[in-house]
C-alpha positions in Angstrom: 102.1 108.5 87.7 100.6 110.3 90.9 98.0 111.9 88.5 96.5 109.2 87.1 96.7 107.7 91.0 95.0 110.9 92.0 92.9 110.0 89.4 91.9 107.1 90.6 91.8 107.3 94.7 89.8 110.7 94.2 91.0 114.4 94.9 89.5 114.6 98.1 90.3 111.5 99.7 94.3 112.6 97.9 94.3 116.0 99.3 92.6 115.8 102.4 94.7 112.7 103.9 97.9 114.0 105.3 95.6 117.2 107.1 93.9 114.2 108.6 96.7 112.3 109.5 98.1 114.9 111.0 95.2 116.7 112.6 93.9 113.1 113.9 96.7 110.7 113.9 96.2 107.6 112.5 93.9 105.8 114.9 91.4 109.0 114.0 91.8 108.3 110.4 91.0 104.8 110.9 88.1 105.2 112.9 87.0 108.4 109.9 87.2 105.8 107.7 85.3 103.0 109.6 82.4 105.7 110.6 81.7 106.6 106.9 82.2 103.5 104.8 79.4 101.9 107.7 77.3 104.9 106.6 78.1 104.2 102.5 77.8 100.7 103.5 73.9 101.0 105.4 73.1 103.2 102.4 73.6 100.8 99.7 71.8 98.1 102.2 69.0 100.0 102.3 69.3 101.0 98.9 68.9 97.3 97.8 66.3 96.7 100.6 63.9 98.8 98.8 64.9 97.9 95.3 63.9 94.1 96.4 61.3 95.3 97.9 59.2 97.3 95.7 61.1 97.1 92.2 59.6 100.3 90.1 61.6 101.5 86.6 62.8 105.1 87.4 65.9 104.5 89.7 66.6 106.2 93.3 64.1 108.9 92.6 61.4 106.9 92.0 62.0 105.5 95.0 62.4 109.0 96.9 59.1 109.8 95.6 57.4 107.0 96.8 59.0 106.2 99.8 59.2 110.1 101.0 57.9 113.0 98.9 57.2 113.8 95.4 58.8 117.4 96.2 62.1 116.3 98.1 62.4 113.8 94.6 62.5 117.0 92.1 64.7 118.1 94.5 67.2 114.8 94.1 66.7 115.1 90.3 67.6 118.4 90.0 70.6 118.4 93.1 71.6 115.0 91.1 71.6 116.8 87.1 73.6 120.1 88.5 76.2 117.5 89.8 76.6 115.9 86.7 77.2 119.3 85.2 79.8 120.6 87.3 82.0 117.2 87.2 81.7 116.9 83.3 83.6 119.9 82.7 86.5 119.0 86.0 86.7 115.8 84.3 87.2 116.7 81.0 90.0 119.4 82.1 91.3 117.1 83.6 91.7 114.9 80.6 93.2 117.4 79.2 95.5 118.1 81.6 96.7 114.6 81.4 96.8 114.7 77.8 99.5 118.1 77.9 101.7 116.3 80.3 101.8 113.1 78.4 102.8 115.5 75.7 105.2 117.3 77.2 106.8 114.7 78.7 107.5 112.9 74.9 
């Protein structure tokens, strides 16, 4: 089904491919793509750098508070709790979503 493909390749990266594509053709996409997974990619590196490095219990904002400020770390927690809270309840209408079509379609 394309929702539960939607589901699964995200909405964003759904949605916002054919603009792309058509905006930047599809050597642009492909160098999009390259240019940001090597920035996801040197994140997690780094990431893993400094969990081998120094491994504290606490997670990624331990490791913001040590490694760069106690403030910009409150800042992560909170920024990181408000973006749980606005995806629970996308996710969940989304369910639900599914759950009617599945429904109607039977």
């Amino acid at each position: 089904d394309a929702l539960s493909i939607g589901g699964v390749i995200g909405t964003g990266l759904f949605l916002g491919t054919a603009s792309s594509l058509k905006n930047g053709g599809p050597l642009g996409l492909l160098l999009g793509y390259l240019f940001v997974g090597s920035i996801c990619y040197s994140t997690m590196i780094t990431l893993g750098e400094m969990v081998a490095f120094l491994p504290i219990p606490g997670g990624f904002i331990k490791l913001a508070e040590r490694f760069v400020d106690p403030a910009f770390a409150f800042a992560m927690g909170w920024n990181y709790w408000y973006g749980w809270t606005l995806t629970l309840p996308g996710s969940l209408s989304e369910t639900r979503s599914s759950l009617l079509l599945k429904k109607i379609r039977s």
